[in-house]
C-alpha positions as protocol buffer text, in pm:
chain_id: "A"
residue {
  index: 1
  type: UNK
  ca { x: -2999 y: 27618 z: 2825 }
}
residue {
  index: 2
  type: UNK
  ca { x: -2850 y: 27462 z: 2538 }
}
residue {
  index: 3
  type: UNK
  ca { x: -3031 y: 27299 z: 2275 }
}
residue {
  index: 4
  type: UNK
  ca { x: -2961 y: 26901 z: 2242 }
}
residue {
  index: 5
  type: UNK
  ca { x: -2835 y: 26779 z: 1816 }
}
residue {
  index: 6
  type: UNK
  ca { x: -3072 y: 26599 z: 1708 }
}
residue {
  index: 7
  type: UNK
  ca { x: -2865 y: 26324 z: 1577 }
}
residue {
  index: 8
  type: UNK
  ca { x: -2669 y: 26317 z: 1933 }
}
residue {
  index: 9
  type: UNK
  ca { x: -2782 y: 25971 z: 2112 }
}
residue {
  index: 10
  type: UNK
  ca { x: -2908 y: 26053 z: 2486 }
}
residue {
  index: 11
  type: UNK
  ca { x: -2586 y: 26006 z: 2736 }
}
residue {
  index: 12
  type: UNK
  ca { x: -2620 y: 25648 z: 2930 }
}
residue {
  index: 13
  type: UNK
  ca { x: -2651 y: 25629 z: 3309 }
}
residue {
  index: 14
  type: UNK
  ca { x: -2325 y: 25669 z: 3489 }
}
residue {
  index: 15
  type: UNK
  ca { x: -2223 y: 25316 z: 3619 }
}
residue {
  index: 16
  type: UNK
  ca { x: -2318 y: 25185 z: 3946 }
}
residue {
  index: 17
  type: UNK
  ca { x: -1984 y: 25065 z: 4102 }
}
residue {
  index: 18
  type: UNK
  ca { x: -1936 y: 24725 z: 4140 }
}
residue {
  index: 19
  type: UNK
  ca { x: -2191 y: 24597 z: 3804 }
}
residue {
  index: 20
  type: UNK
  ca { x: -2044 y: 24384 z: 3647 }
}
residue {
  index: 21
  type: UNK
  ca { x: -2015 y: 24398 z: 3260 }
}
residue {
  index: 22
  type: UNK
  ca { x: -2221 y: 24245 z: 3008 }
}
residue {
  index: 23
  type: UNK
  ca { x: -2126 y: 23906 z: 2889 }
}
residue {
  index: 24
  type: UNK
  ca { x: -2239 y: 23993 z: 2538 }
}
residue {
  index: 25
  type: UNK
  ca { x: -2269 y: 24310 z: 2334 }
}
residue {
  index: 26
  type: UNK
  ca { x: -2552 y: 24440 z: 2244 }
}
residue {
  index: 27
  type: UNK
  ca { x: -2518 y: 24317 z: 1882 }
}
residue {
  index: 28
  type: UNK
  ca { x: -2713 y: 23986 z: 1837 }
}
residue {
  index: 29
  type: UNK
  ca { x: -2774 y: 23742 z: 1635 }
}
residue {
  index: 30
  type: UNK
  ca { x: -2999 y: 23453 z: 1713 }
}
residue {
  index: 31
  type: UNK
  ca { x: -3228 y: 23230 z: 1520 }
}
residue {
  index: 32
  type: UNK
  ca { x: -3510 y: 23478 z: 1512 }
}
residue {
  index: 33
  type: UNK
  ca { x: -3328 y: 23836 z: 1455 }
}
residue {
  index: 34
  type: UNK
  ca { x: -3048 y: 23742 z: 1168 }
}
residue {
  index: 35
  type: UNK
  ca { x: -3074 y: 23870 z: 812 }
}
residue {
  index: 36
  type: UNK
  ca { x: -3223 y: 23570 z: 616 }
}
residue {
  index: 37
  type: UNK
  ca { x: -3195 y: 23678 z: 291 }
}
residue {
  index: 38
  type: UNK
  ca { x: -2818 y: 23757 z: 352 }
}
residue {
  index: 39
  type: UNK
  ca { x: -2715 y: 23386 z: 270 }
}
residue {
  index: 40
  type: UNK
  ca { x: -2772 y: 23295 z: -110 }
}
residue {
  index: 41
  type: UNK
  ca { x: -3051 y: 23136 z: -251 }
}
residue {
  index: 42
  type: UNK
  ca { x: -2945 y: 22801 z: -458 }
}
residue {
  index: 43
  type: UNK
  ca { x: -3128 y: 22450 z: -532 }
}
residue {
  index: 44
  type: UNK
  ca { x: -2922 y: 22183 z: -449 }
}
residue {
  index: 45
  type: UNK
  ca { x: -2837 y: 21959 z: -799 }
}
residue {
  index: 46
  type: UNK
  ca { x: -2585 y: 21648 z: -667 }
}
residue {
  index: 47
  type: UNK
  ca { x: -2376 y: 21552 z: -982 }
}
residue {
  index: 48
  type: UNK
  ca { x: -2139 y: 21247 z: -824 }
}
residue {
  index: 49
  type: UNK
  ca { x: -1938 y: 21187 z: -544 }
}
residue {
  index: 50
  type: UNK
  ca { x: -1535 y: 21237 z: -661 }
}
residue {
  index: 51
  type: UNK
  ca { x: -1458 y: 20882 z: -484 }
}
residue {
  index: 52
  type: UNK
  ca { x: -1587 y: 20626 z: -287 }
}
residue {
  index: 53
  type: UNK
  ca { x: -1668 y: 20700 z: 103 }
}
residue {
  index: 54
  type: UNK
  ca { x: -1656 y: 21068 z: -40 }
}
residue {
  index: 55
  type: UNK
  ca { x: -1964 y: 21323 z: 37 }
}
residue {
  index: 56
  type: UNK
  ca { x: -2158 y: 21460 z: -309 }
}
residue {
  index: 57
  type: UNK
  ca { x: -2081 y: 21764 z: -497 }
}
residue {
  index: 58
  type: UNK
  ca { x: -2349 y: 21951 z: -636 }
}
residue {
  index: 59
  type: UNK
  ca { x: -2359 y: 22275 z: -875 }
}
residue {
  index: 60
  type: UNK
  ca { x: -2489 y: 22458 z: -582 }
}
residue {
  index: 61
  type: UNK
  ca { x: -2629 y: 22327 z: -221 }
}
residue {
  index: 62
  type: UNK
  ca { x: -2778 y: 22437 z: 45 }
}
residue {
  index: 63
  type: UNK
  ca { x: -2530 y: 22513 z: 324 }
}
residue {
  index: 64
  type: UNK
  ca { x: -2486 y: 22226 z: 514 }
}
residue {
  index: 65
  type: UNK
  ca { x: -2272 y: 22266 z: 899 }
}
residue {
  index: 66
  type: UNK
  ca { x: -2097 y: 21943 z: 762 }
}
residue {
  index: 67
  type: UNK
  ca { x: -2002 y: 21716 z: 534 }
}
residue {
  index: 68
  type: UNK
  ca { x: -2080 y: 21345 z: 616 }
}
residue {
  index: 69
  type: UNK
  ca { x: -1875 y: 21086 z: 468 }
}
residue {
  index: 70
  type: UNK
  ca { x: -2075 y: 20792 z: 242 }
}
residue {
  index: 71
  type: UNK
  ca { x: -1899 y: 20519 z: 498 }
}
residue {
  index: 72
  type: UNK
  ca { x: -2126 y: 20728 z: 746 }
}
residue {
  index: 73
  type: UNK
  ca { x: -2423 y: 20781 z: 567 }
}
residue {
  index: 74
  type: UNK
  ca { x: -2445 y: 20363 z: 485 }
}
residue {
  index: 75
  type: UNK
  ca { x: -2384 y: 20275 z: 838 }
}
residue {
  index: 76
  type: UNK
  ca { x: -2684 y: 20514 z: 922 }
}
residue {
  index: 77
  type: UNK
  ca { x: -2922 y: 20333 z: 624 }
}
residue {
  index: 78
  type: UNK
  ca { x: -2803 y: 20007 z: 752 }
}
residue {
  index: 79
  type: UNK
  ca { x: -2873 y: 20068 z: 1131 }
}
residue {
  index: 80
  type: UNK
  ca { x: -3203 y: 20285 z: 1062 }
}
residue {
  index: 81
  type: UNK
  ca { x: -3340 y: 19997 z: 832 }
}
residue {
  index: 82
  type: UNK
  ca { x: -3300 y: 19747 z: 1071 }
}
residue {
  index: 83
  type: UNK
  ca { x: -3515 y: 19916 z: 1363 }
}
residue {
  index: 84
  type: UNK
  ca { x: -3788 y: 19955 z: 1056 }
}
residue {
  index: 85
  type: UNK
  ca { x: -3813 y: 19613 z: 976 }
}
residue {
  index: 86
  type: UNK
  ca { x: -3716 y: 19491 z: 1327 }
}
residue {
  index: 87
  type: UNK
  ca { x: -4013 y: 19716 z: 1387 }
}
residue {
  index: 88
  type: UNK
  ca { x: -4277 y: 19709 z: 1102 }
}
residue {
  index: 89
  type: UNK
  ca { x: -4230 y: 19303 z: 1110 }
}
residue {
  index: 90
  type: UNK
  ca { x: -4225 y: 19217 z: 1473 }
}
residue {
  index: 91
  type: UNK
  ca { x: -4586 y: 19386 z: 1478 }
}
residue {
  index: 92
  type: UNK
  ca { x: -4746 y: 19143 z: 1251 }
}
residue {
  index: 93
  type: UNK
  ca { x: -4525 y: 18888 z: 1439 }
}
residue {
  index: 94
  type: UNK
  ca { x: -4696 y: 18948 z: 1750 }
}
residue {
  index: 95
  type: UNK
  ca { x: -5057 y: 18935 z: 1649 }
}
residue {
  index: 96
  type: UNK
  ca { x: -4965 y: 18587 z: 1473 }
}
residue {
  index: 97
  type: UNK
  ca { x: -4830 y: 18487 z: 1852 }
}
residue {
  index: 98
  type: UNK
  ca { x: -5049 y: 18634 z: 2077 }
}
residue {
  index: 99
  type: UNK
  ca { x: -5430 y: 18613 z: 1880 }
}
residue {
  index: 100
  type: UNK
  ca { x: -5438 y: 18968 z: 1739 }
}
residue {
  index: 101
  type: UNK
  ca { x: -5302 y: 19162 z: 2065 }
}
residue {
  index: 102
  type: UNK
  ca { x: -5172 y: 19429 z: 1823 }
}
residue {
  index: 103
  type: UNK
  ca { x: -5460 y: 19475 z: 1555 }
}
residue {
  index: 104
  type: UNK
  ca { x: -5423 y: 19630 z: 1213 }
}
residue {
  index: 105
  type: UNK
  ca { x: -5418 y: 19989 z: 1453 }
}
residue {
  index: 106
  type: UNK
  ca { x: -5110 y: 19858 z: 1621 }
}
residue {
  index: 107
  type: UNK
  ca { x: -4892 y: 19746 z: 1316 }
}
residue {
  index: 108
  type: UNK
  ca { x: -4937 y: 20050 z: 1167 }
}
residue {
  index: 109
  type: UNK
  ca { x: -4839 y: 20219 z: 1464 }
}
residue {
  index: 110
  type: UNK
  ca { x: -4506 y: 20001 z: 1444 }
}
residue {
  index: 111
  type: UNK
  ca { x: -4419 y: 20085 z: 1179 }
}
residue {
  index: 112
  type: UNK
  ca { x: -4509 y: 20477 z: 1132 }
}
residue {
  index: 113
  type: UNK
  ca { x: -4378 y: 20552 z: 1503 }
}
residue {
  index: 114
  type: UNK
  ca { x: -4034 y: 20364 z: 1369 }
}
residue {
  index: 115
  type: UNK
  ca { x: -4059 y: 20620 z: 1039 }
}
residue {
  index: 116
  type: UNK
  ca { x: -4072 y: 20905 z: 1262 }
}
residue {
  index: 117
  type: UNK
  ca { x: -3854 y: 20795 z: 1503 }
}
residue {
  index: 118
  type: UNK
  ca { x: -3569 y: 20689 z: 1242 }
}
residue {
  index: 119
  type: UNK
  ca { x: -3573 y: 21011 z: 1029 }
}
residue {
  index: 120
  type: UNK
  ca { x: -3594 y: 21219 z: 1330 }
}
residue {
  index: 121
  type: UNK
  ca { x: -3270 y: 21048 z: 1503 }
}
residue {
  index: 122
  type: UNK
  ca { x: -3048 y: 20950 z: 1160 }
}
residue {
  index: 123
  type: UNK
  ca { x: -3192 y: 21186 z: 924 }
}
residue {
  index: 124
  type: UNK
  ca { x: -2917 y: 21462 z: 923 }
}
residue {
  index: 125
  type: UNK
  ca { x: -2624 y: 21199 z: 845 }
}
residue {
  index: 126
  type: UNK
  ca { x: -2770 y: 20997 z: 581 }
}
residue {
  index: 127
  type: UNK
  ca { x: -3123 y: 21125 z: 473 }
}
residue {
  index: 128
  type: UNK
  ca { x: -3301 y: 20811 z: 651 }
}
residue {
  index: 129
  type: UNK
  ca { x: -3401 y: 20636 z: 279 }
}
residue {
  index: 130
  type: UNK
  ca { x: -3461 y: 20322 z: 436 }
}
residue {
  index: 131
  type: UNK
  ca { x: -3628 y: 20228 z: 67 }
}
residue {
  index: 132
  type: UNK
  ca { x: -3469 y: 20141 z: -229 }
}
residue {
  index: 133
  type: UNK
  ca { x: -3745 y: 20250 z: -403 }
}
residue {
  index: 134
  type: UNK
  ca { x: -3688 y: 20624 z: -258 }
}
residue {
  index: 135
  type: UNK
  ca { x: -3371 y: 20621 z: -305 }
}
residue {
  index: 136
  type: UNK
  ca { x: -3388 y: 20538 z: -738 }
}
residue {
  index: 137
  type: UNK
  ca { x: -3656 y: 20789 z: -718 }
}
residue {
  index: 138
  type: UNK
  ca { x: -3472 y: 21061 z: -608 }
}
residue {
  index: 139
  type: UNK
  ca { x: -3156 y: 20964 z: -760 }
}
residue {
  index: 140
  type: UNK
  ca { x: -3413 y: 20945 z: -1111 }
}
residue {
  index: 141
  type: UNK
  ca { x: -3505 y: 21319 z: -1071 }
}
residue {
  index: 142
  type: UNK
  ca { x: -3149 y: 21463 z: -976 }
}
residue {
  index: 143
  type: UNK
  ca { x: -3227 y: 21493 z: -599 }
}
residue {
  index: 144
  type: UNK
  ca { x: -2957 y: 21213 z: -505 }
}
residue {
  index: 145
  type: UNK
  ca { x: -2618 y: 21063 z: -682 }
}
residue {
  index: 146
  type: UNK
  ca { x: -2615 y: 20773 z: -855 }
}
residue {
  index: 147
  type: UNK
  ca { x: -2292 y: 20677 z: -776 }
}
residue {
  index: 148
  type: UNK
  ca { x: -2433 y: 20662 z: -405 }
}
residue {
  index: 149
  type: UNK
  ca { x: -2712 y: 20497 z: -500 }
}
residue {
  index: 150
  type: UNK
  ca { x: -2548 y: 20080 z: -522 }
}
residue {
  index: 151
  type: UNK
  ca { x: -2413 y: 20160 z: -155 }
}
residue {
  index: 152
  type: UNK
  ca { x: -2715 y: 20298 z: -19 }
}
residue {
  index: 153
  type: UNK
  ca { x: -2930 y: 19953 z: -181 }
}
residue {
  index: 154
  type: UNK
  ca { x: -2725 y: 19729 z: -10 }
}
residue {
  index: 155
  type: UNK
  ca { x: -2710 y: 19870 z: 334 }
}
residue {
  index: 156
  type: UNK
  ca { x: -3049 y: 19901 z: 289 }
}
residue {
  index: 157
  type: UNK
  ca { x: -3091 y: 19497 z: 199 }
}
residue {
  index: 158
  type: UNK
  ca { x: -2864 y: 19424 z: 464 }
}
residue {
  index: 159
  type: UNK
  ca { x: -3035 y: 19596 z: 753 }
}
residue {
  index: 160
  type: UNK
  ca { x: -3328 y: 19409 z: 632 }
}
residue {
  index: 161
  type: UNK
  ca { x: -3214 y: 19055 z: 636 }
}
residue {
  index: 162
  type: UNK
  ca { x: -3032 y: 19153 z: 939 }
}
residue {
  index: 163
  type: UNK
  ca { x: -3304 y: 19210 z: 1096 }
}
residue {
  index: 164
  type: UNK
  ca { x: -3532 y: 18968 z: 978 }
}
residue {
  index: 165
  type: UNK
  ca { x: -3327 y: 18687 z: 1093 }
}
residue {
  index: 166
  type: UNK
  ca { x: -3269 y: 18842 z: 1434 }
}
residue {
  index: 167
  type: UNK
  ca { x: -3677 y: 18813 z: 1454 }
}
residue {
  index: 168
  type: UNK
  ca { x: -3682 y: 18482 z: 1322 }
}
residue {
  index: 169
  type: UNK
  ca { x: -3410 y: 18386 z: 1642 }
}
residue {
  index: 170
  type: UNK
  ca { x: -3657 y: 18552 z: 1866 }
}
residue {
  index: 171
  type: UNK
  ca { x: -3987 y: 18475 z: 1798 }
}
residue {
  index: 172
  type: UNK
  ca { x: -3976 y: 18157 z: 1630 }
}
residue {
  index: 173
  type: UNK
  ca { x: -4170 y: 17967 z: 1509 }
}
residue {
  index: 174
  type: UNK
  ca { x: -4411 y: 18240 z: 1386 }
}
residue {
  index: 175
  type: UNK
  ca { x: -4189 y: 18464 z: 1171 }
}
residue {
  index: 176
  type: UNK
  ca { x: -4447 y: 18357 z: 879 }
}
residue {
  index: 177
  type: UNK
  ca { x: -4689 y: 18658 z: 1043 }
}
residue {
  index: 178
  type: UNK
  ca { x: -4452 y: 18912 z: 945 }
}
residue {
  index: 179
  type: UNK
  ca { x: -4414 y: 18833 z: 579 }
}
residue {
  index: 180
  type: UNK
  ca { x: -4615 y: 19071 z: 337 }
}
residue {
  index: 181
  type: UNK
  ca { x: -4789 y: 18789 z: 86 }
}
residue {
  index: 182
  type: UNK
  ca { x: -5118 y: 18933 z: -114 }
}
residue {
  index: 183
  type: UNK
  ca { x: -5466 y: 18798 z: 66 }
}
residue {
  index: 184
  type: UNK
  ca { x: -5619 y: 18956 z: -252 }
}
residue {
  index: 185
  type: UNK
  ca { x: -5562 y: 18892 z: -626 }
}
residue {
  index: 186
  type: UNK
  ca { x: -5253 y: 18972 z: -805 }
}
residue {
  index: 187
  type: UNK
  ca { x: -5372 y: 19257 z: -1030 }
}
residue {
  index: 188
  type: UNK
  ca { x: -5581 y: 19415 z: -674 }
}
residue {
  index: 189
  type: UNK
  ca { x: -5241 y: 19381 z: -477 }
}
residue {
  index: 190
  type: UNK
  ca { x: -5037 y: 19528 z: -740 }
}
residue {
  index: 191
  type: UNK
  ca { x: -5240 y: 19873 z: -786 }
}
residue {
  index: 192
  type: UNK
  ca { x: -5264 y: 19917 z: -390 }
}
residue {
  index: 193
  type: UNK
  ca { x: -4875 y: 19905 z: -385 }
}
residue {
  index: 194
  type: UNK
  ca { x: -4863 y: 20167 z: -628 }
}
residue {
  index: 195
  type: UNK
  ca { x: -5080 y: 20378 z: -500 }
}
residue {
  index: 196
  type: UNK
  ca { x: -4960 y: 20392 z: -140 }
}
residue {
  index: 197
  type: UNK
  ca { x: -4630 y: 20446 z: -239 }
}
residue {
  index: 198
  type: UNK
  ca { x: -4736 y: 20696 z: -452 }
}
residue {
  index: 199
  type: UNK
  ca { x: -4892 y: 20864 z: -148 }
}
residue {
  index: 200
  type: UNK
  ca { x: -4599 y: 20776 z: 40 }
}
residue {
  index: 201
  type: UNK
  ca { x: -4335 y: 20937 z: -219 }
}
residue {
  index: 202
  type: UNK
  ca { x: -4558 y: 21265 z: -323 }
}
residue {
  index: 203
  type: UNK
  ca { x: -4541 y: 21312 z: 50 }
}
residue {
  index: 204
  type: UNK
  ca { x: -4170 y: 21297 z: 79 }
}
residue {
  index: 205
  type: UNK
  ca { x: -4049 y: 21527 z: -229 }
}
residue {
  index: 206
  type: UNK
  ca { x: -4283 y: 21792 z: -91 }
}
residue {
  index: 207
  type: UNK
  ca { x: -4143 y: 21789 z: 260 }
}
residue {
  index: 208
  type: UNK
  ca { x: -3753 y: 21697 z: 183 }
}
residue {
  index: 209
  type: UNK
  ca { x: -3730 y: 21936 z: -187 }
}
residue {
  index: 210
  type: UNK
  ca { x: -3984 y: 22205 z: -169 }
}
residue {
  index: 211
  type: UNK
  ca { x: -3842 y: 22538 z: 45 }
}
residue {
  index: 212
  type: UNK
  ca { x: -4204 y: 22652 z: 75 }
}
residue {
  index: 213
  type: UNK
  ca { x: -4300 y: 22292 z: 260 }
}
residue {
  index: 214
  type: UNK
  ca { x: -4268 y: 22251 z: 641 }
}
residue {
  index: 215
  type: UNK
  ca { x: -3979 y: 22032 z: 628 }
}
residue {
  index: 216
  type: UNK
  ca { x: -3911 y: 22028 z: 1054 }
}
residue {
  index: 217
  type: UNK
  ca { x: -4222 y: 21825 z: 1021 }
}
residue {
  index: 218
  type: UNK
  ca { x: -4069 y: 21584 z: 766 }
}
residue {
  index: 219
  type: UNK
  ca { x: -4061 y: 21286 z: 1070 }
}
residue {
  index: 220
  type: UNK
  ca { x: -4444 y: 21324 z: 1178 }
}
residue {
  index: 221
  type: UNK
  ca { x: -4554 y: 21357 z: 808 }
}
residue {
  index: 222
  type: UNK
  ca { x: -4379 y: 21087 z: 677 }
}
residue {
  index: 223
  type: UNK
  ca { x: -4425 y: 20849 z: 962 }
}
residue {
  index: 224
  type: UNK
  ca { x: -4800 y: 20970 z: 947 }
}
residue {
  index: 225
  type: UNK
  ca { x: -4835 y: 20812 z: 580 }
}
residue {
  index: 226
  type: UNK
  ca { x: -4698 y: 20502 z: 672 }
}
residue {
  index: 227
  type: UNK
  ca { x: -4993 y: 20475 z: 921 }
}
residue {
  index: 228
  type: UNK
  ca { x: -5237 y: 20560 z: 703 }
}
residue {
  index: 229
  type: UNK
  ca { x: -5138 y: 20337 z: 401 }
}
residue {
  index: 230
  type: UNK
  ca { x: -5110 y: 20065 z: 633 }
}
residue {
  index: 231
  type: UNK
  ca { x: -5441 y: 20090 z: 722 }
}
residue {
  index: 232
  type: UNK
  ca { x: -5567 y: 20111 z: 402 }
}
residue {
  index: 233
  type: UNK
  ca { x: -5403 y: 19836 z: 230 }
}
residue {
  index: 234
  type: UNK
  ca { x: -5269 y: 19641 z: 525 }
}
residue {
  index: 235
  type: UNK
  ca { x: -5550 y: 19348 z: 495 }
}
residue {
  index: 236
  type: UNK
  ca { x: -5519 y: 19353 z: 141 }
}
residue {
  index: 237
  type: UNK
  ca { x: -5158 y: 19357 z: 50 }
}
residue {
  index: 238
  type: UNK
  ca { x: -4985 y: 19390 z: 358 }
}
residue {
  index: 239
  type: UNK
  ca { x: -4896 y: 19746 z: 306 }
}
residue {
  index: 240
  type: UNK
  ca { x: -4532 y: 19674 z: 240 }
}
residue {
  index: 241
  type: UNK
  ca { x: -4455 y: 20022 z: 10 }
}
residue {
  index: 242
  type: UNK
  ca { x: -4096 y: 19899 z: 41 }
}
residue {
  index: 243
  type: UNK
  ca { x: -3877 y: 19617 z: -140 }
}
residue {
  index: 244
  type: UNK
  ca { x: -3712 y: 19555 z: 170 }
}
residue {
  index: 245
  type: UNK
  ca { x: -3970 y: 19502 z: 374 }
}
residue {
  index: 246
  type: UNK
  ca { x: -4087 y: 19277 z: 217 }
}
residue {
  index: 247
  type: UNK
  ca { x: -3772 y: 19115 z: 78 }
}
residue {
  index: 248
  type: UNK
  ca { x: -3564 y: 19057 z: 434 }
}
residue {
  index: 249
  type: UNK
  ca { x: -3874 y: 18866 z: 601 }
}
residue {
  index: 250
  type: UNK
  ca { x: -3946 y: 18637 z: 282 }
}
residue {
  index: 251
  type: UNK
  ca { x: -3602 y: 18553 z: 261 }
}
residue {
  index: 252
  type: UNK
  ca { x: -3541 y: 18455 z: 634 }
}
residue {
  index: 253
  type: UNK
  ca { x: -3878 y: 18268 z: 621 }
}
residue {
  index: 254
  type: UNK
  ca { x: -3825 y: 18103 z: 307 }
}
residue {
  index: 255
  type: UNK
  ca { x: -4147 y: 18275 z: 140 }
}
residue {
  index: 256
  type: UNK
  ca { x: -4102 y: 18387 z: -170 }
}
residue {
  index: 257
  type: UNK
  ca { x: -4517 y: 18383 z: -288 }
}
residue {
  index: 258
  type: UNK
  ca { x: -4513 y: 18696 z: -540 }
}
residue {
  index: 259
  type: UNK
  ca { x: -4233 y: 18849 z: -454 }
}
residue {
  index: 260
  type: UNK
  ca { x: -4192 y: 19033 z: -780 }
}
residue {
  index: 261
  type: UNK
  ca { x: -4455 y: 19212 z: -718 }
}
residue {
  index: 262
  type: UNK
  ca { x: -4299 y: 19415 z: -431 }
}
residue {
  index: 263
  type: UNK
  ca { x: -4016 y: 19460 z: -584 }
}
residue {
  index: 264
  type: UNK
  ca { x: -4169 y: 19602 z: -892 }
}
residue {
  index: 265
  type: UNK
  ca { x: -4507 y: 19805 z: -777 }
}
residue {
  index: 266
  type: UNK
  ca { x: -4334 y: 20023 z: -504 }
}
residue {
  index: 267
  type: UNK
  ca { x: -4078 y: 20089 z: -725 }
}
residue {
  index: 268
  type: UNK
  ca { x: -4325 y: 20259 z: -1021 }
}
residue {
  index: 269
  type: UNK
  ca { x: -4503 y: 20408 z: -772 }
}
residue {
  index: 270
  type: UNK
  ca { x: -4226 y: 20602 z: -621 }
}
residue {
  index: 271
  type: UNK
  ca { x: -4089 y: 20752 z: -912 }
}
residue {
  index: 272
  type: UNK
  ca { x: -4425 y: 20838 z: -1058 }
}
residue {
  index: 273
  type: UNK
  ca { x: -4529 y: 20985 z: -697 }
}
residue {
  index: 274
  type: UNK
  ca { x: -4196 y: 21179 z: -708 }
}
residue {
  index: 275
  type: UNK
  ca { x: -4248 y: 21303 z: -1037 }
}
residue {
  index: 276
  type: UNK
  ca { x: -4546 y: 21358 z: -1020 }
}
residue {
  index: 277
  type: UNK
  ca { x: -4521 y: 21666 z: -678 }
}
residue {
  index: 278
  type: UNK
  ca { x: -4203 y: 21791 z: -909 }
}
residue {
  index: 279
  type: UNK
  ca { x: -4447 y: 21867 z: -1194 }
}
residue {
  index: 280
  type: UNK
  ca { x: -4682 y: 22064 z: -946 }
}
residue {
  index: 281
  type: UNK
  ca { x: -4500 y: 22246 z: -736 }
}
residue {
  index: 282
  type: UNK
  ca { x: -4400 y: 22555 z: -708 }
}
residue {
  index: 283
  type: UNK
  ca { x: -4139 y: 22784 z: -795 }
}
residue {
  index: 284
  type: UNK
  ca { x: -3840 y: 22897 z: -669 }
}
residue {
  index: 285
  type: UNK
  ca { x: -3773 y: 23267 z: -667 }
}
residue {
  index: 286
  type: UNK
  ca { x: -3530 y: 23493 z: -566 }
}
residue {
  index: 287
  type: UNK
  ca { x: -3720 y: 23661 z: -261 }
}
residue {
  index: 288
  type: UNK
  ca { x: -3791 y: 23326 z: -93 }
}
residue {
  index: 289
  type: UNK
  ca { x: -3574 y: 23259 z: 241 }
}
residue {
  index: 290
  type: UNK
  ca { x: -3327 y: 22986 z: 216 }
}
residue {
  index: 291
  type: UNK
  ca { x: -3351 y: 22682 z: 431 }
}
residue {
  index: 292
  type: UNK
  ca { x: -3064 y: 22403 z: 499 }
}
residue {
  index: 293
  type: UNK
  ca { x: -3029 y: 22112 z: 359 }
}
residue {
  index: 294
  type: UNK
  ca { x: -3309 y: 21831 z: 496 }
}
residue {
  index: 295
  type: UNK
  ca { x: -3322 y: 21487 z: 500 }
}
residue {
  index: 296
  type: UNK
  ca { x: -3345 y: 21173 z: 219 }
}
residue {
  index: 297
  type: UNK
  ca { x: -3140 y: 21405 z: -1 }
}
residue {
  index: 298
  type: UNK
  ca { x: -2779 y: 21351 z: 130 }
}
């Protein structure tokens, strides 16, 4: 009997007749079985856009399956800004209306569940910023253009005036509820705003800059610190964390009672939260897989 070479592969079955043939080959690739280190490993480092209504260059970038235009990404910030403060206000709205129905539980819930909701849906076209704050912050430590930055601030204002005005038409006379004014003093107020947005910002570098964070989760987490800042500083200082949250309802109510100091609070607070997970975390190497491009840094 002959003796089988070893390197010879084993002979197949014979075919039945009538099987039909394999749609695919047996090479595949699929999500779980592909080569991940076969794509390079880069950082992503946005310079400028090279005109207006023109996507970012960068040094290098993640691979991204498309480029989105900057008319695209500020009709995204404009439409997911308005379901936040349509959201985030309308909560306080309705306890004001209907003797505390919602409860400090249920306007945080508003607002979080519109976070999550709103980066989850709108995050892949424009990074779902939805604060100016965020987006100087990011723009501050090289993770966004400044050139984008004017376009992004004023959908961003927009959505929120938009949307405050559309509340006031609908639940008139008590648009006052939704306004974020301090119940606390000025100096109390002012350190809560900076540290919840601190939270809020440390939370969002880690999950939208750092390969090593679990950035599918970015939604939930985010949307999660909402929540929880709201209920920390909610009865205090309305847990606004966001100029235009608070900006879009005092305008369209005609409130203006320290206004300033959301403008000026979440701002410091983001870029020292930002800066401050930059400092920590930690760093890149070469062996580390590559991961695409994730949202608020469009």
């Amino acid at each position: 009997m002959p003796e089988t070479e070893p390197n010879t592969p084993p002979a197949s079955a014979p075919e039945t007749p009538g099987t039909p043939a394999p749609l695919f080959s047996s090479m595949r690739v699929d999500s779980l079985s592909y080569d991940r280190k076969s794509m390079p490993r880069c950082k992503c480092l946005p310079v400028s856009a090279p005109a207006w209504a023109q996507p970012h260059t960068c040094f290098t970038d993640f691979p991204a399956p498309t480029d989105v235009s900057l008319a695209r990404k500020v009709g995204a910030e404009f439409v997911g800004t308005f379901i936040l403060i349509f959201a985030a206000t309308a909560g306080p709205i309705v306890n004001e209306k209907y003797n505390q129905a919602e409860t400090l539980i249920g306007n945080a819930a508003c607002a979080g569940l519109a976070v999550m909701i709103i980066i989850l849906s709108t995050g892949h076209i424009s990074g779902a910023h939805l604060n100016p704050s965020l987006t100087l912050a990011f723009a501050a430590l090289r993770h966004f253009p400044w050139v984008q930055v004017p376009a992004y601030i004023a959908a961003q204002v927009s959505g929120s005036i938009c949307a405050s005005f559309a509340l006031k038409g609908v639940f008139h006379p008590f648009l006052s509820g939704g306004v974020t004014v301090p119940s606390v003093g000025t100096g109390q107020a002012f350190a809560l705003e900076f540290l919840i947005t601190f939270n809020l910002l440390f939370v969002v570098t880690a999950v939208a800059t750092d390969t090593r964070a679990v950035g599918e989760l970015a939604g939930i987490a985010v949307g999660a610190t909402v929540m929880l800042n709201i209920l920390i500083a909610g009865p205090s200082s309305g847990g606004s964390m966001n100029p235009v949250r608070t900006l879009g309802p005092a305008i369209a109510a005609g409130n203006y009672k320290s206004l300033w100091l959301y403008l000026v609070a979440p701002t410091l607070g983001a870029l020292v939260g930002a800066a401050t997970y930059a400092v920590i975390k930690l760093r890149d190497t070469a062996d580390d897989p590559p991961r695409q491009v994730r949202s608020f840094r469009r």
